[in-house]
N, C-alpha and C positions, 0 to 999 in steps of 0.2 A: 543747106550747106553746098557749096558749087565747087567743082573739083573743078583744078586752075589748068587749063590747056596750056603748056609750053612753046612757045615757038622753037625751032632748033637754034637759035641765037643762044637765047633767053637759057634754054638748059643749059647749053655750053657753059655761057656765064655763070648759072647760079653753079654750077658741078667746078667750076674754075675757084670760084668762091670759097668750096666745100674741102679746097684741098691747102691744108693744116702744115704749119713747122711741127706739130708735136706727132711726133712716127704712129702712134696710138691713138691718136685721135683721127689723122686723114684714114686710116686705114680704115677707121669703124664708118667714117661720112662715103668712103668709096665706096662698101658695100651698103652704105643706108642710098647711094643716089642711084647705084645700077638697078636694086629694086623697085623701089618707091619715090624716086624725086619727082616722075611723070605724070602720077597720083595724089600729089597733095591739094587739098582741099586752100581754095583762097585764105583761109585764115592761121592754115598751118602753114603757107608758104611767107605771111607775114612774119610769122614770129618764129621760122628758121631764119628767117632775114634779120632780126634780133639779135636770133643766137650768134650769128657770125660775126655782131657786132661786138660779142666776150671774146676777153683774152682764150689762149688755146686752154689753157690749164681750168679756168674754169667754165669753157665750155665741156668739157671731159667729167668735169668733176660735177656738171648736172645732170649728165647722161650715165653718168655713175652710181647717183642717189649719195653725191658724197657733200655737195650746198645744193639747197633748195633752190628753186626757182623765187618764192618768197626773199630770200635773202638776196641773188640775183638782179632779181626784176623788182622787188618791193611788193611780190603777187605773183598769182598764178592763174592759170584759168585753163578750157578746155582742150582748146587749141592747143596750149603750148603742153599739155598733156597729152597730148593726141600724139603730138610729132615726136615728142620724147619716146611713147612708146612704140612707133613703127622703127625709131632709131635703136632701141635697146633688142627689140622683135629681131633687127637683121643682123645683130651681134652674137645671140642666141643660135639664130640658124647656123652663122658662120661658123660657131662654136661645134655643134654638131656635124656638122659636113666633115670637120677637120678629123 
């Protein structure tokens, strides 16, 4: 598994991408990009490229455990388990910090 080198373009864009109508959701993708967006693995950076392709509400409500990826996507796999949990990891911390 090969973690994906960003160019400073390329983050721009994807951290451009990452920012939400839904107040509750850009907030959680702000602190999932300042920590880990620089670090994702090629196949977690696929299928955040995915993610962005859901509406806001139910990208929230995957990061939430509130519909499944299954129901989502038609499936799930490791990746997109991967990236969900460093997303829920930097909500946690933000949680505690506060």
């Amino acid at each position: 598994m090969m973690e994906v080198i960003l160019s400073d373009l390329e983050y721009r864009k994807t951290k451009w991408r990452l920012r939400r109508g839904l107040l509750e959701l850009d907030i959680l993708l702000e602190n999932f990009a300042e920590e880990s967006l620089r670090h994702l693995r090629f196949e977690e950076m696929y299928e955040l490229n995915q993610c962005l392709d859901l509406a806001d509400n139910d990208f929230l409500e995957l990061i939430i455990k509130k519909k499944s990826a299954e129901k989502l996507f038609g499936s799930s796999n490791e990746a997109l388990q991967s990236l969900l949990n460093k997303i829920r990891t930097q909500v946690e911390v933000k949680e505690c910090n506060d």
